[in-house]
FIBAZA-965142 format. One line per 4 residues: number of its first residue (from 1); their letters; for each residue z, x, y of N, C-alpha, C, O. Coordinates in steps of 0.05 Angstrom, whole numbers, plus 5000, padded with zeros to 4 digits. Atoms other than C-alpha are relative to their C-alpha. Example, Ala and Ser with C-alpha at 12.3 -4.5 7.8 and 13.67 -1.06 7.14 Angstrom:
% residues 2
1> as> 5000 5018 4976 5156 5246 4910 5000 5018 5024 5013 5039 5024 | 4999 4984 4976 5143 5273 4979 5014 4985 5022 5018 4995 5044
% end
This chain:
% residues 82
1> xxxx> 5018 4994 4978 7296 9068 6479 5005 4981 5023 5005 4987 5047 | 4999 5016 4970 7306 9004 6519 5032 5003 5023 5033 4999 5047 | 4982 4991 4982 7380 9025 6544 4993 5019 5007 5000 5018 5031 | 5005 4986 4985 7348 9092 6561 4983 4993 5028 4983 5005 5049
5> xxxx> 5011 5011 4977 7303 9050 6603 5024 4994 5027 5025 5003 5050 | 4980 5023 4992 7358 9007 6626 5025 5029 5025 5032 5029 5049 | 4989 4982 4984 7397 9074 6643 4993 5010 5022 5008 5013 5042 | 5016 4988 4981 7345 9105 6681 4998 4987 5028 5002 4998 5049
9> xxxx> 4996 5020 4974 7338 9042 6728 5015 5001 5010 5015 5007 5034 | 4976 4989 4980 7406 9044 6740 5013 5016 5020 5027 5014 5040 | 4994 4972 4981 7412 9111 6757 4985 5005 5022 4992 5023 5038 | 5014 4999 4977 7359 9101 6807 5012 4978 5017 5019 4984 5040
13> xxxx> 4982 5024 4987 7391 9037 6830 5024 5018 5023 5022 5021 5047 | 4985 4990 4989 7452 9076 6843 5003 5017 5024 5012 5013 5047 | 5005 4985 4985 7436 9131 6868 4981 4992 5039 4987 4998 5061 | 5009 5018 4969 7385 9090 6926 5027 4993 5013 5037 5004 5033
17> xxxx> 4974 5014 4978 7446 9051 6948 5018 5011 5005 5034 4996 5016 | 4982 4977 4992 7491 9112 6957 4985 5012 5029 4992 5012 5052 | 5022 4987 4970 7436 9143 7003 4992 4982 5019 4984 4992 5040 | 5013 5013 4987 7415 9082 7032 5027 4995 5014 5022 4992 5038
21> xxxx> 4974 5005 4989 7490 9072 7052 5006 5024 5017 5010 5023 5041 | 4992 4978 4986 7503 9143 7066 4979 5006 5033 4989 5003 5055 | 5016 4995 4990 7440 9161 7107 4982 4976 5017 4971 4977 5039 | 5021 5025 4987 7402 9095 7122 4980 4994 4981 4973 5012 4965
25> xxxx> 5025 4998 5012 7343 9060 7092 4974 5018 5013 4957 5031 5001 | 5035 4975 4987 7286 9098 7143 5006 5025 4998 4986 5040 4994 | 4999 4974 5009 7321 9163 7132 4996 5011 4964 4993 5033 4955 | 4990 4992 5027 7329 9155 7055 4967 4998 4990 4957 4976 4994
29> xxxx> 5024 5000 5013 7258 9170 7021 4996 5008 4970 5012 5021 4957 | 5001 5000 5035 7230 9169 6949 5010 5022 4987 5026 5025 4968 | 4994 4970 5011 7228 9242 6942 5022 5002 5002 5030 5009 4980 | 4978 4998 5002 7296 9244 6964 5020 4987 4974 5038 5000 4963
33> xxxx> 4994 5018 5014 7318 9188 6916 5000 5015 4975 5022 5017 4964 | 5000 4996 5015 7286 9224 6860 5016 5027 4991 5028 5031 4970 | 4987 4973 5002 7311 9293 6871 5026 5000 4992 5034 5011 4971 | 4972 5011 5006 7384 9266 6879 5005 4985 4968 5026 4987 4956
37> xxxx> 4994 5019 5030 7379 9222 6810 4992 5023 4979 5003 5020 4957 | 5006 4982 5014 7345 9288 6778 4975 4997 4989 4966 5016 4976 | 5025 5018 5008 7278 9239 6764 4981 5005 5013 4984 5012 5037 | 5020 4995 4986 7209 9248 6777 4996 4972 5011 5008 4951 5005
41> xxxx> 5009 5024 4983 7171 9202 6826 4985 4988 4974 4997 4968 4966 | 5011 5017 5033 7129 9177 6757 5022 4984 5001 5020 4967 5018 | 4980 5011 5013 7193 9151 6732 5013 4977 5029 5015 4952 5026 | 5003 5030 4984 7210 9112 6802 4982 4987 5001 4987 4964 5009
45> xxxx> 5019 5020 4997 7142 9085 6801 4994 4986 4972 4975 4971 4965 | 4993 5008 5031 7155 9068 6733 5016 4970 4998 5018 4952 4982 | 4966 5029 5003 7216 9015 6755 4991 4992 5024 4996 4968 5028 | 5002 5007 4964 7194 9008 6829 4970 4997 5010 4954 5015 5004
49> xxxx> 5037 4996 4988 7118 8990 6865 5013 5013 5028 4997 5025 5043 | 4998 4977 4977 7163 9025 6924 5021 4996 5011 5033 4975 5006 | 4975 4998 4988 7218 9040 6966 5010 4971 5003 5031 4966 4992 | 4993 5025 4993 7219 8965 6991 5005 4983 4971 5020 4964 4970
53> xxxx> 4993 5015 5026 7220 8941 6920 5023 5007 4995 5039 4988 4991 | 4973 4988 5012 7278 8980 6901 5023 4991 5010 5043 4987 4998 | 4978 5007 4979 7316 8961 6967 5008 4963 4991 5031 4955 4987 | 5006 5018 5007 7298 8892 6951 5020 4986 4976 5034 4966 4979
57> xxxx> 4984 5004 5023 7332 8893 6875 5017 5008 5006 5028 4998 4986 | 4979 4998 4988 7398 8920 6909 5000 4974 5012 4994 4957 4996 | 5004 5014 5001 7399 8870 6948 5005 4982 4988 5028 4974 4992 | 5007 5021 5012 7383 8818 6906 5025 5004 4974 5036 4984 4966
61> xxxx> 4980 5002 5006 7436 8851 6860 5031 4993 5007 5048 4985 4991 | 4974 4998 4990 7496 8852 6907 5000 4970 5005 5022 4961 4999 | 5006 5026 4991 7472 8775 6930 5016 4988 4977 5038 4976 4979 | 4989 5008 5035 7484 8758 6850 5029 5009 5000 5041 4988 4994
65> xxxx> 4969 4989 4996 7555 8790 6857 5019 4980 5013 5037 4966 5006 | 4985 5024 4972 7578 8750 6915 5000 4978 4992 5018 4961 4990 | 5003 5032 5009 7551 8694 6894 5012 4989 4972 5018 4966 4967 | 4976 5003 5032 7590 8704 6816 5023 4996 5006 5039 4981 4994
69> xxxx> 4966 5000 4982 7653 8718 6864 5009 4977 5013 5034 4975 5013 | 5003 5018 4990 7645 8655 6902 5009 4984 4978 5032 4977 4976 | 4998 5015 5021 7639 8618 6842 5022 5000 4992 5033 4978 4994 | 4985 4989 5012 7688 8646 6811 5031 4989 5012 5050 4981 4999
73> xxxx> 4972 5003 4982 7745 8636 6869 4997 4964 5010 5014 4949 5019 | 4982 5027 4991 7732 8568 6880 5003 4980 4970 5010 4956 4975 | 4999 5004 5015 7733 8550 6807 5037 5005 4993 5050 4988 4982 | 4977 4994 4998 7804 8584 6811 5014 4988 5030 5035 4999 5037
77> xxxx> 4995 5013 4978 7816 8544 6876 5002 4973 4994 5015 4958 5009 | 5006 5025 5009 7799 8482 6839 5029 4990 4973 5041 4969 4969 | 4980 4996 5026 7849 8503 6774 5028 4994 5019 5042 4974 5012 | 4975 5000 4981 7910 8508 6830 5000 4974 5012 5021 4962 5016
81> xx> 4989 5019 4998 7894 8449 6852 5005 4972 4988 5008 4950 4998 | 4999 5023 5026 7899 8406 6795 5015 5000 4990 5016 4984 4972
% end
């Protein structure tokens, strides 16, 4: 059950930051979000208190990315020079 959770988030995850990329965040709305992922609005308010939350954990995911990548390259910047 908890990876179907885990899936579900995702797939809302995803799907937001496709639309939010494609279209914009003020054009991209819940209903839209959910329609596109195939999910009722229950089920985003299930993972999300609302659009800005959701935008928020993007965000806050891609930040985590960059910042693993960073890490990452000067750790291998550090190996080269030693």
């Amino acid at each position: 059950m908890k990876s179907q959770h885990s899936s579900t988030k995702n797939q809302l995850l995803s799907v937001a930051k496709a639309l939010f990329f494609k279209d914009g965040f003020e054009n991209t709305t819940v209903r839209i979000i959910c329609e596109t992922s195939g999910l009722t609005t229950g089920s985003f308010y299930y993972y999300f208190e609302s659009k800005h939350a959701l935008f928020s954990s993007i965000v806050s995911e891609t930040a985590n990315l960059l910042e693993n990548d960073i890490l990452r390259s000067e750790e291998h910047t550090s190996e080269l020079q030693s």
